[in-house]
C-alpha positions as CSV (number, residue, x, y, z in Angstrom):
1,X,8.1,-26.4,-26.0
2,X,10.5,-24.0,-27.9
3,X,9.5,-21.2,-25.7
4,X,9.7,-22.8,-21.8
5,X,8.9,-21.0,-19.2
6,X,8.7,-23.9,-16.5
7,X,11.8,-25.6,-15.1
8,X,10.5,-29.0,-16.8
9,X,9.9,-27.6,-19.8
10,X,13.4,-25.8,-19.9
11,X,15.2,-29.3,-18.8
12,X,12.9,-31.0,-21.9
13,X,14.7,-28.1,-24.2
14,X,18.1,-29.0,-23.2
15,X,17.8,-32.5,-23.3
16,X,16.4,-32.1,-27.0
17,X,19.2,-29.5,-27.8
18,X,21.4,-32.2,-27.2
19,X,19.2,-35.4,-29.4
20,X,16.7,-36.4,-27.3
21,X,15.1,-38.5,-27.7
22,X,16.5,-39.6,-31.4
23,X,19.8,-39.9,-28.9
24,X,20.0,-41.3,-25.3
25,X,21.3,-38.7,-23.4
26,X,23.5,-40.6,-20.8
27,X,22.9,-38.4,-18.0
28,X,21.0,-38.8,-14.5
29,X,18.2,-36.0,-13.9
30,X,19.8,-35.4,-10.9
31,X,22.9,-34.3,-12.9
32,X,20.5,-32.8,-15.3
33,X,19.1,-30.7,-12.2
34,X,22.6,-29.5,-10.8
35,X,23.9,-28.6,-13.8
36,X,20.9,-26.5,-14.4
37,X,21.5,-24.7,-10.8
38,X,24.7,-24.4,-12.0
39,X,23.7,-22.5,-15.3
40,X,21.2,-20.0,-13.4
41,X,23.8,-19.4,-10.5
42,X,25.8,-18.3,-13.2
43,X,23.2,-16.5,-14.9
44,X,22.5,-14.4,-11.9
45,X,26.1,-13.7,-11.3
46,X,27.5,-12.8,-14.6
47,X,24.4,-11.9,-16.7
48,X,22.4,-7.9,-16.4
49,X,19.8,-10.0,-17.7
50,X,20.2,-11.9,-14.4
51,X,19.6,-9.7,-11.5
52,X,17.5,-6.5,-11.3
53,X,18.2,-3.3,-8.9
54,X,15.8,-2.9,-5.8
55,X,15.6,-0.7,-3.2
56,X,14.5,-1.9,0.4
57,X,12.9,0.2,3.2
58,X,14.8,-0.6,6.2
59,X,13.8,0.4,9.8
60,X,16.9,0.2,12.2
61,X,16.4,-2.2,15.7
62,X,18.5,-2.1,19.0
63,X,19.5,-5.6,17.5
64,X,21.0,-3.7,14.7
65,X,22.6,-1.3,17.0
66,X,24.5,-3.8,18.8
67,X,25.4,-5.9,16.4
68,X,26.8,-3.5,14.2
69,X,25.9,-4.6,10.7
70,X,22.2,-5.3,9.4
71,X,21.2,-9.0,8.5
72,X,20.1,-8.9,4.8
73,X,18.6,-12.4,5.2
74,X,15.7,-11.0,7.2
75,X,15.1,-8.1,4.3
76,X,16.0,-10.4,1.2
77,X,17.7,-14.0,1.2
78,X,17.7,-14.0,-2.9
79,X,20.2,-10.2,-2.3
80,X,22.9,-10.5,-4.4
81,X,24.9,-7.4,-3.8
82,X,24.4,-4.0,-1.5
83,X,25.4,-0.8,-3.7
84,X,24.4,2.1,-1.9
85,X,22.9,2.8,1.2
86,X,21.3,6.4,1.3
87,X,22.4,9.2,3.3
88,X,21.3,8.9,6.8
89,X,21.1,11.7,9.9
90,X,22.1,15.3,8.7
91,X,20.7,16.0,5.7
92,X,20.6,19.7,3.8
93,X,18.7,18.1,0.8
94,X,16.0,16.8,3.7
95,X,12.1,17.3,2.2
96,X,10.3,19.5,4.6
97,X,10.1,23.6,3.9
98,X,12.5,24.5,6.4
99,X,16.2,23.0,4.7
100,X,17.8,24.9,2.3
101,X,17.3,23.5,-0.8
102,X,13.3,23.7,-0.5
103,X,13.8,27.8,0.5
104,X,16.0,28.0,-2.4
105,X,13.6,26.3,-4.9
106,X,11.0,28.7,-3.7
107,X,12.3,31.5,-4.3
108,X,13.9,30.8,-8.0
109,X,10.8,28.8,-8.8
110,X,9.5,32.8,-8.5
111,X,12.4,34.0,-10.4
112,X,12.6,31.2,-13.2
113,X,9.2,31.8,-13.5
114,X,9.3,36.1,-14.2
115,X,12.9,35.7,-16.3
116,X,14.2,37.3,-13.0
117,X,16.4,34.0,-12.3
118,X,19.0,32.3,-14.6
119,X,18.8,28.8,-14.8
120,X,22.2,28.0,-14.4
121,X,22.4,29.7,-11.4
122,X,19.6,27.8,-9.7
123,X,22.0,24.5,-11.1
124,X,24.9,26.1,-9.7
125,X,23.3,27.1,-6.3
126,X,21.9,22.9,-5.9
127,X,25.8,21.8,-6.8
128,X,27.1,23.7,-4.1
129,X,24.4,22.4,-1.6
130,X,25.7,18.9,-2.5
131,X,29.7,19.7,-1.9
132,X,28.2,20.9,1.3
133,X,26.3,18.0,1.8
134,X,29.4,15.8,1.2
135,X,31.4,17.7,3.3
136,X,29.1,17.9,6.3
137,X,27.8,14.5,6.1
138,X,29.7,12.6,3.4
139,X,28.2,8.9,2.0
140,X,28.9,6.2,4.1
141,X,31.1,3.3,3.7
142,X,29.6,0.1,3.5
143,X,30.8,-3.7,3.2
144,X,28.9,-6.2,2.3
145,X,29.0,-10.0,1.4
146,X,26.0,-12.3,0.2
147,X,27.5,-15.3,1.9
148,X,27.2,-14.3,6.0
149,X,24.3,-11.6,4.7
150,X,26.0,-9.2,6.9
151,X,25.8,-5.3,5.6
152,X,28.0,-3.1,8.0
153,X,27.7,0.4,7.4
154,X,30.8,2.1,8.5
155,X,29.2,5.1,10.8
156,X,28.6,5.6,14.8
157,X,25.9,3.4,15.8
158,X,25.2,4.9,18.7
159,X,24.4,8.4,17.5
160,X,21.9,6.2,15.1
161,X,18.3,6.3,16.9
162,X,16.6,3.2,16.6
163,X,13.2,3.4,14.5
164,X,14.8,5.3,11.9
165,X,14.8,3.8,8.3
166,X,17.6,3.0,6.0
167,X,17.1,2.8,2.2
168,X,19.6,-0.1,0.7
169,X,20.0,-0.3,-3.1
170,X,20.9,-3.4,-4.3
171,X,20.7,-6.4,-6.9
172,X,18.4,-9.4,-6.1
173,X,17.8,-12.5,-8.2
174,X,15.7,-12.5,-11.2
175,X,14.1,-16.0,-10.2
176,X,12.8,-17.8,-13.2
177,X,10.5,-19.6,-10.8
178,X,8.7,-16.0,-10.1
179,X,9.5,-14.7,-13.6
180,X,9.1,-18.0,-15.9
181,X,9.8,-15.6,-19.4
182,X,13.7,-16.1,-18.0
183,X,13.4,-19.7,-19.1
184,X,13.5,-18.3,-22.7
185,X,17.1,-16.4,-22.3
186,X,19.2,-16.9,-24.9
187,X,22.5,-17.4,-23.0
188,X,20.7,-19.4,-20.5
189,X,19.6,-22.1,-22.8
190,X,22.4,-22.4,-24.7
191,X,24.7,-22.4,-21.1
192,X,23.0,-25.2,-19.5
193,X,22.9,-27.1,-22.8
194,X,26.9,-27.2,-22.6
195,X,26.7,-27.9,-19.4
196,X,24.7,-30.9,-19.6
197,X,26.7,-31.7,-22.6
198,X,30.1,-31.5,-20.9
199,X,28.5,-33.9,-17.4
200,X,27.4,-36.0,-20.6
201,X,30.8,-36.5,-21.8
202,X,32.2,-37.0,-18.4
203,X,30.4,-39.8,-18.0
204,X,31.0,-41.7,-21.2
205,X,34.5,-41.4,-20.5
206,X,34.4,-43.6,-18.0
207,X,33.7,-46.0,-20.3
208,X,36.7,-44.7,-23.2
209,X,38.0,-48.0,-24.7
210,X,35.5,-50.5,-23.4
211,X,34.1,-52.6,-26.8
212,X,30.5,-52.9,-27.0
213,X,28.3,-55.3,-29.0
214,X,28.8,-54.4,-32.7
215,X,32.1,-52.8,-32.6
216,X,30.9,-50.3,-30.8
217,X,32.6,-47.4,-28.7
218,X,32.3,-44.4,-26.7
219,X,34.0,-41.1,-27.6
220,X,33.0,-39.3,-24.0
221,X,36.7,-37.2,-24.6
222,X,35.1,-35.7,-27.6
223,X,31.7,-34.9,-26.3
224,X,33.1,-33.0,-23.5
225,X,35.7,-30.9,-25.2
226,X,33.0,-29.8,-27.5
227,X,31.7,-29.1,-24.4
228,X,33.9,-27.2,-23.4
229,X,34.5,-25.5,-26.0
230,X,31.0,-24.2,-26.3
231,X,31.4,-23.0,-22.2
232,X,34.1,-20.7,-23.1
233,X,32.5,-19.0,-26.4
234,X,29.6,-18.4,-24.4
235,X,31.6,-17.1,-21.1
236,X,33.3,-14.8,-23.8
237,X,30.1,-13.4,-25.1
238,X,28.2,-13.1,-21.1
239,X,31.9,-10.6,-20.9
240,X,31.3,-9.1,-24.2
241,X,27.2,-9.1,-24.7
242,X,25.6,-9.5,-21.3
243,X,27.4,-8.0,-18.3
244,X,26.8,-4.5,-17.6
245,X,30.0,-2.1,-17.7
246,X,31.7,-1.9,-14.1
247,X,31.0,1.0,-11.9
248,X,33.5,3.7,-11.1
249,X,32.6,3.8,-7.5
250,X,31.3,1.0,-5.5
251,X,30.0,0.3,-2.2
């Protein structure tokens, strides 16, 4: 299948990448299926291609409250990162006809409307709302790690009220299992294949020197330098091609 979109057809492809079956590919499928992990761990990591940005609809419990910190696992094991979590309590910028900004959009809608209003005036008018905004209630602090799926927001708890909702932007996984058109990546295919190739070398190098029937011997050493070699062009390209441009301001 030159196209796979299943995880045996995408171990098949690797496997033939390399000269199977012409070739015996000296390598367990159990290393075959670790060093496949290993590709799409790195794939998610390192690769936009990899991850997607979601948003998630939290509602805040008295377990959250005293804990200090909401547990990701229960809103998405597969979360990768936590980028942003929207403004919460005060809000000028709030939807409902009695803030500011919805009197002020009113009003100029009228004026924009007649040639009454200038334009950059209304633009002017909503900047200034959101230096208020940041001064009054300025964006919360957050720390986050994928490993104890712990997000702690840093704000007062207690003046929190439970019930209310939290909206958390983040990355999550782009799970080939889910989405089986990831099987076809480029870098993915090509990653995994020196991967494979390098646990292939490894393992005829345990047998450097040893004379077989024929005259016969391994090169393992080669194989996996070649290997290797082939890991680090493509970790140069996912830096140069692939991964998206890191953000001035993170969470």
């Amino acid at each position: 299948m030159a196209k796979p979109t299943t995880r045996q057809q995408f171990k098949e492809y690797c496997l033939r990448a390399l000269g199977a079956p012409v070739i015996e590919i000296n390598v367990d499928d159990s290393q075959v299926e670790d060093r496949i992990d290993q590709a799409l761990q790195y794939f998610a990591d390192w690769n936009s291609n990899g991850a997607q940005r979601t948003y998630y609809k939290y509602q805040v419990t008295d377990q959250d409250k005293q804990n200090r910190y909401v547990d990701t696992y229960t809103i998405d094991p597969s979360l990768l990162t936590v980028s942003r979590v929207f403004q919460v309590g005060f809000n000028l910028q709030m939807n409902n006809i009695f803030n500011v900004r919805y009197q002020m959009a009113l009003t100029d809608f009228y004026g924009l409307r007649t040639g009454q209003m200038n334009i950059n005036y209304f633009v002017s008018t909503m900047q200034y709302i959101e230096m208020l905004q940041q001064l009054l209630d300025p964006e919360k602090q957050i720390r986050f790690n994928k490993y104890n799926n712990k997000l702690h927001i840093d704000m007062n708890w207690d003046d929190f009220m439970t019930g209310k909702f939290l909206l958390i932007e983040g990355y999550t996984i782009v799970d080939p299992e889910v989405y089986g058109e990831a099987w076809n990546d480029p870098m993915l295919k090509k990653y995994a294949t020196a991967l494979i190739k390098q646990q292939w070398g490894a393992n005829l190098s345990k047998f450097e020197g040893v004379p077989l029937p024929g005259n016969i011997t391994f090169n393992g050493a080669r194989i996996y330098q070649e290997a290797m070699e082939e890991i680090s062009k493509i970790e140069e390209d996912v830096l140069l091609k692939y991964q998206e441009p890191p953000e001035f301001i993170t969470g």
